[in-house]
C-alpha positions in Angstrom: 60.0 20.7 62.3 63.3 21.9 63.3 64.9 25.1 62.9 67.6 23.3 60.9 64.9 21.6 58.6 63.5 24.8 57.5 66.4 25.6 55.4 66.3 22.3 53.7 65.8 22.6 50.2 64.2 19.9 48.3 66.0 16.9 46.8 67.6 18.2 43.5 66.8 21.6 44.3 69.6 23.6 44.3 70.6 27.4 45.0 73.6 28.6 42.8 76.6 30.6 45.1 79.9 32.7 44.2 81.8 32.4 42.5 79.9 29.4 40.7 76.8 31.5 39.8 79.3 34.4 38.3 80.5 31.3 36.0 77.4 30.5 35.3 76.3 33.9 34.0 79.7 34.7 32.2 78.2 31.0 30.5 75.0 31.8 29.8 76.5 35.4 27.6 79.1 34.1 25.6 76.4 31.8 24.2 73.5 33.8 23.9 76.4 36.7 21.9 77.5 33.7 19.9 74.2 33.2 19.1 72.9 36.4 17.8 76.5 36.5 16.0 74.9 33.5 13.5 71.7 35.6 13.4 69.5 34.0 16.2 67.3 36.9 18.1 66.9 36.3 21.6 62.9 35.5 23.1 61.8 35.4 26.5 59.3 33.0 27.5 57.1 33.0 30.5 58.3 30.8 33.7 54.4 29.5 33.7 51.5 28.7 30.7 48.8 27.0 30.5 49.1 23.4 30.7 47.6 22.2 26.9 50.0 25.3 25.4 53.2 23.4 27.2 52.4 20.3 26.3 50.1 19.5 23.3 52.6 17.6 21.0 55.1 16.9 23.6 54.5 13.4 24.4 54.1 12.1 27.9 57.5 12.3 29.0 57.3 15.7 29.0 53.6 15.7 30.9 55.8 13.4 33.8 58.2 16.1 33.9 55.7 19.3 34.3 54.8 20.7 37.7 51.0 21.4 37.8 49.6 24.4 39.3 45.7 26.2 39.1 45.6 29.6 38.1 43.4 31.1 40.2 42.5 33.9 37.8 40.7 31.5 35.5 40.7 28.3 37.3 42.5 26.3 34.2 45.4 24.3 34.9 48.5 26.0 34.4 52.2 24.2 34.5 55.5 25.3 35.4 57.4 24.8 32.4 59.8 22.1 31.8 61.2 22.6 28.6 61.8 26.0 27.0 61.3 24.3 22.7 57.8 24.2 22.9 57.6 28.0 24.2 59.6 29.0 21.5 58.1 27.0 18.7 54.7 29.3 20.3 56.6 32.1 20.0 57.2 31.3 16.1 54.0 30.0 15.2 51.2 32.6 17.1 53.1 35.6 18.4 55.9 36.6 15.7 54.0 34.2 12.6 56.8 36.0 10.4 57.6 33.8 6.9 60.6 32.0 5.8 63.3 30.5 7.9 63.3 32.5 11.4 66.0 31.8 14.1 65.4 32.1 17.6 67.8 31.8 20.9 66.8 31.8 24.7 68.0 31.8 28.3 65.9 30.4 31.5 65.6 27.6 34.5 63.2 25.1 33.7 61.7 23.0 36.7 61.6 19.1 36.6 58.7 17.1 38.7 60.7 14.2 38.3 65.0 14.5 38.1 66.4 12.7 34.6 68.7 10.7 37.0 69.8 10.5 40.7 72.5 12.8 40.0 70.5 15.6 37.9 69.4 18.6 38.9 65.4 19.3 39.1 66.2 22.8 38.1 68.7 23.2 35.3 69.3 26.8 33.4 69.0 26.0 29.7 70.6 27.7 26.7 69.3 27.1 23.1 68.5 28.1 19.6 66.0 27.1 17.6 65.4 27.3 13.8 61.8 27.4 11.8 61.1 27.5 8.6 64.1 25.0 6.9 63.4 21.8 5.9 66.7 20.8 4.2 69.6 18.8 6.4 71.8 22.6 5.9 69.6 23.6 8.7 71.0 20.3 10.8 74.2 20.9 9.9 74.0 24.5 11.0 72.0 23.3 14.4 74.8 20.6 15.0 77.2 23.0 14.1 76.6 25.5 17.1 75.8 23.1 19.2 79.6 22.5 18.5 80.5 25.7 18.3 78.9 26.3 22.0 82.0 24.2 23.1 84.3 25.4 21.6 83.7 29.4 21.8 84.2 28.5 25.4 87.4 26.4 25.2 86.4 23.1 25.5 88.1 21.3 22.2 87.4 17.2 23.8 84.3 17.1 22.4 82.4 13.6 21.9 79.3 14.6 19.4 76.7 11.6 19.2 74.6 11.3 16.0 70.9 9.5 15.8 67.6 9.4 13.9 64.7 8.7 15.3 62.8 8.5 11.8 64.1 5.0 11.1 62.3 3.0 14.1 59.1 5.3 13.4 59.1 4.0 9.6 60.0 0.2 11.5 56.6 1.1 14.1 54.8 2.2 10.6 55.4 -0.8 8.4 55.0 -3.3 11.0 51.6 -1.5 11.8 52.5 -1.8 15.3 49.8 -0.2 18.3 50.9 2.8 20.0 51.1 0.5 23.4 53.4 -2.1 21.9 55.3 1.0 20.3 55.7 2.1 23.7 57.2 -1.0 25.2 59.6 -1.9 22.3 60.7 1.8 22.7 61.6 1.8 26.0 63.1 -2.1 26.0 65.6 -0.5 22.9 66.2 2.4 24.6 67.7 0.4 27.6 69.4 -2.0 25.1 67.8 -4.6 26.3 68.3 -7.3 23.9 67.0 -10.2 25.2 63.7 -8.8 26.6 63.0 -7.2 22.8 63.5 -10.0 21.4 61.2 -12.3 23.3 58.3 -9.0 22.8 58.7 -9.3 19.2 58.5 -13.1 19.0 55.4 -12.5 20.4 54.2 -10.1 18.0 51.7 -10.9 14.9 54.5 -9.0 12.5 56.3 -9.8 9.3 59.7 -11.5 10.5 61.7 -9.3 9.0 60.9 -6.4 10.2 61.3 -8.1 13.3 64.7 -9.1 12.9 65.2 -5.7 11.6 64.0 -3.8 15.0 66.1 -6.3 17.0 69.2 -5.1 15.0 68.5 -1.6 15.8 70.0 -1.6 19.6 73.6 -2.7 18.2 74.0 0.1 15.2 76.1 1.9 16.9 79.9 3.0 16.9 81.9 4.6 14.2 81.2 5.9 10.4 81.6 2.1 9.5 77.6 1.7 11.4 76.5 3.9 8.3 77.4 1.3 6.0 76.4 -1.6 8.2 73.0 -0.2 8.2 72.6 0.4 4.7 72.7 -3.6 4.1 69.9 -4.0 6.2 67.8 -1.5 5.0 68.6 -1.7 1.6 65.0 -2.7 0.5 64.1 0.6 2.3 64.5 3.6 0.5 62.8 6.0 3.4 65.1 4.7 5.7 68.3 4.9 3.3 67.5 8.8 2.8 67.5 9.4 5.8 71.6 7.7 6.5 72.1 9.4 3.2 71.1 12.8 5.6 72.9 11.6 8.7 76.4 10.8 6.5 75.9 14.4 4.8 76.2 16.0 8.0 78.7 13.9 9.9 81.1 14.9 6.5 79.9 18.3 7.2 80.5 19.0 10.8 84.0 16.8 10.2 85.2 19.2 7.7 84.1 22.3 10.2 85.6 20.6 13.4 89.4 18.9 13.8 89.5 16.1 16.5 86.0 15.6 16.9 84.9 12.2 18.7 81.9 11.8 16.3 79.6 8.8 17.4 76.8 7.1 15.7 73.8 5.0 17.8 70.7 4.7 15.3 68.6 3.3 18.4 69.2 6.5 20.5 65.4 7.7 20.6 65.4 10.3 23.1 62.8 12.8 22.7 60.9 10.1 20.7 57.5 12.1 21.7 58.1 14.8 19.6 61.5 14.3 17.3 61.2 13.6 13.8 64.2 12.8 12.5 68.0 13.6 13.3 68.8 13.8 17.2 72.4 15.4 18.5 74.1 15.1 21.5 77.5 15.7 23.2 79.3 15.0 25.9 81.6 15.4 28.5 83.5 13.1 30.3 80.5 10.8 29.8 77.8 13.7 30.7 75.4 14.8 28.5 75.6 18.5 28.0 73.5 19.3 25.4 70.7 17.4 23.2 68.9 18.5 20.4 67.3 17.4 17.1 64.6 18.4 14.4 61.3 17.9 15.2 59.1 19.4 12.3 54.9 20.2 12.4 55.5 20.8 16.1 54.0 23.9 15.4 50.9 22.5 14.2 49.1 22.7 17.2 49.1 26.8 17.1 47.7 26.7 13.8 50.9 27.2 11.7 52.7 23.8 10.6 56.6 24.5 10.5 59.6 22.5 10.0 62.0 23.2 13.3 65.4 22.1 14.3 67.3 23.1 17.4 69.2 22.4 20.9 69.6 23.4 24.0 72.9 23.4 26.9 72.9 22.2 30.4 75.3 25.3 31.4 74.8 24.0 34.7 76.4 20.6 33.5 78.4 22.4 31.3 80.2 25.0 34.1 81.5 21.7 35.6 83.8 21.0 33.2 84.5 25.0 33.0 87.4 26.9 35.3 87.1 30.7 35.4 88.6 32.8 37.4 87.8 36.2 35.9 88.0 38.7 38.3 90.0 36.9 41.0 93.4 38.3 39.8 91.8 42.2 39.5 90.0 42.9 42.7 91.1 46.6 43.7 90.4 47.7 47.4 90.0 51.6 47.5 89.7 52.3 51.7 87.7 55.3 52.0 89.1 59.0 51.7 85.5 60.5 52.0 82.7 60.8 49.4 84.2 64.6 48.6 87.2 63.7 47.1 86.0 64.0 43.0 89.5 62.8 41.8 89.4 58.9 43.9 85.6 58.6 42.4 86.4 59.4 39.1 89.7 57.1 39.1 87.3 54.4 40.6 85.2 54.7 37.6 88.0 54.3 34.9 88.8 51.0 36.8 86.1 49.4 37.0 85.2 50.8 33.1 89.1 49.0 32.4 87.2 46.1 34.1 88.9 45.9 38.0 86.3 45.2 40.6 86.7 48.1 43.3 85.8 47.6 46.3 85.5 50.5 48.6 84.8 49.0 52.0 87.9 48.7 54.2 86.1 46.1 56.2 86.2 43.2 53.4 87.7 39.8 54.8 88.8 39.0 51.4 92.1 39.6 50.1 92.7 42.3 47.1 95.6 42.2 44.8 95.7 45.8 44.1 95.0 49.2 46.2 93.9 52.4 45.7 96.5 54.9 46.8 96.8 58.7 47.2 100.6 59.1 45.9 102.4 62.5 45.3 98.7 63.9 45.4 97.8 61.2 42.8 95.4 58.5 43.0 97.6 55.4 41.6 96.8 51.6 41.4 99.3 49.8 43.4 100.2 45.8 44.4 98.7 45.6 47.7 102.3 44.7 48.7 104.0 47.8 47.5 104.3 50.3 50.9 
């Protein structure tokens, strides 16, 4: 191995450097204060648990995703978690077990075995909320809301909101009385909108025609409102199913009436997070990137001995810092040469800058240049424009 190769990190691995990981942490506390600002309380999970705690009720895209590791304490299998939800949904079920409706936010890298795309980072830093305890579509509406909101509050008004529910093939799966492996397969042939190949899989399925032609429709309900009422043709002999467009029109009026200019999109075959969603699933996007994703996904609690309804979302703020310029503290960088550590009067003024939020920088060494100076003037310690003599 070469000395060069030791420093190679590994493919979507990534370190984070100035002034991007200063953006990145400005980021991550504007939306963690606008969080506990709509009454979330902030939880931090552990980096590692073990493995059935991370991913009993997940589903297996989530096992694909999970580095393993043996705990050499106890010799059980331990894994490096890859989504932060099923931590917190823990965290509501065993450890706080409070009742009613409790809202919960959260900060943290997650590690990915496998990279969503060739493009995606292996190690993105997640921000989210998650609510227990509410069963009604207000708690959607207040989910899809800040998911929203987590936009905006950081000046991003172009925002392209995508609207699903995943409830409507599951009651399709359920009345055709489909096996979980055939499940799998249409899933992932709808997912990819792969008309042709779904269709020849369900000619070859021992299931009513109907519901056939019905699953086959799924992959083109998608565009505007005008999908809502498209959809409620074909599922008019459906009343589960109609409830549930009934719940997704409710809250695209909703978040409409909350948000001016919103790109609001519809795609009723958009099943991501099929594993463990139950109904309504949230996205949006920039610039064609997914920044944030969310959904509800009630009983997920189940497994820690405490059934809950639970909603939620989290933000890429890696993603999202690339559609983010800030600058703060480029224009207010003070350089204060040294007079000596005796002189009271230049470290006190030092203080009050940096309190009035300057960066001061007392090194006279630094390469970089400093729009302002700390000068001793008429026995005075003054802030000056570094071109002022």
């Amino acid at each position: 191995m070469s000395i060069a190769d030791r420093w190679l990190l590994p493919d979507g691995i990534e370190e984070v450097l100035p002034p991007r990981a200063q953006n990145l942490e400005f980021i991550r506390r504007q939306l963690l204060d606008l969080y506990v600002s709509w009454g979330y309380e902030y939880v931090i999970p552990p980096m590692v648990e073990f493995l059935e705690s991370l991913l009993t009720g997940t589903g297996r895209d989530l096992d694909l995703k999970t580095f393993k590791v043996t705990d050499l304490e106890s010799g059980r299998m331990m894994g490096i978690r890859a989504d932060i939800t099923p931590q917190v949904a823990r965290i509501d079920a065993h450890s706080l077990n409070r009742p009613g409706v409790v809202r919960l936010c959260y900060a943290g890298t997650v590690l990915h075995a496998k990279a969503d795309n060739m493009l995606a980072s292996r190690t993105p830093i997640t921000v989210g909320a998650e609510m227990f305890g509410e069963s009604g579509n207000a708690g959607d509406l207040e989910m899809v809301s800040l998911m929203v909101e987590s936009l905006r509050t950081l000046g991003i008004d172009s925002v392209h909101l995508e609207l699903g529910d995943v409830g409507i093939f599951r009651e399709l799966v359920r009345l055709a009385s489909i096996s979980a492996d055939t499940e799998e397969r249409l899933f992932d042939l709808i997912q990819k909108k792969a008309i042709p190949d779904l269709k020849e899989v369900l000619e070859q399925l021992d299931i009513p025609a109907f519901i056939s032609q019905l699953i086959l429709e799924l992959p083109d309900l998608c565009g505007n409102r005008e999908v809502l009422g498209r959809a409620r043709q074909l599922f008019v002999d459906y009343p589960g199913i109609l409830a549930r467009l009934d719940n997704l029109d409710e809250i695209a009026r909703g978040i409409s009436g909350r948000f001016e200019g919103l790109d609001l999109y519809f795609d009723l075959s958009e099943l991501r997070g099929y594993n463990y969603h139950t109904g309504i699933v949230c996205a949006t996007y920039l610039k064609g990137q997914r920044i944030a994703k969310g959904g509800r996904y009630d009983h997920i609690g189940e497994v820690f001995g405490r059934t809950r309804d639970a909603t939620g979302f989290d933000v890429d703020i890696k993603a999202l810092s690339a559609h983010i310029e800030l600058t703060q503290g480029e224009s207010s960088r003070v350089l204060a040469p040294g007079a000596g550590d005796q002189d009271a009067d230049r470290w006190r003024k030092m203080n009050e800058l940096r309190a009035q939020g300057y960066i001061v920088i007392e090194s006279e060494s630094v390469a970089e240049h400093c729009p302002y100076r700390l000068e001793k003037v008429s026995g005075e310690w003054q802030l000056l424009p570094s071109g002022d003599k």
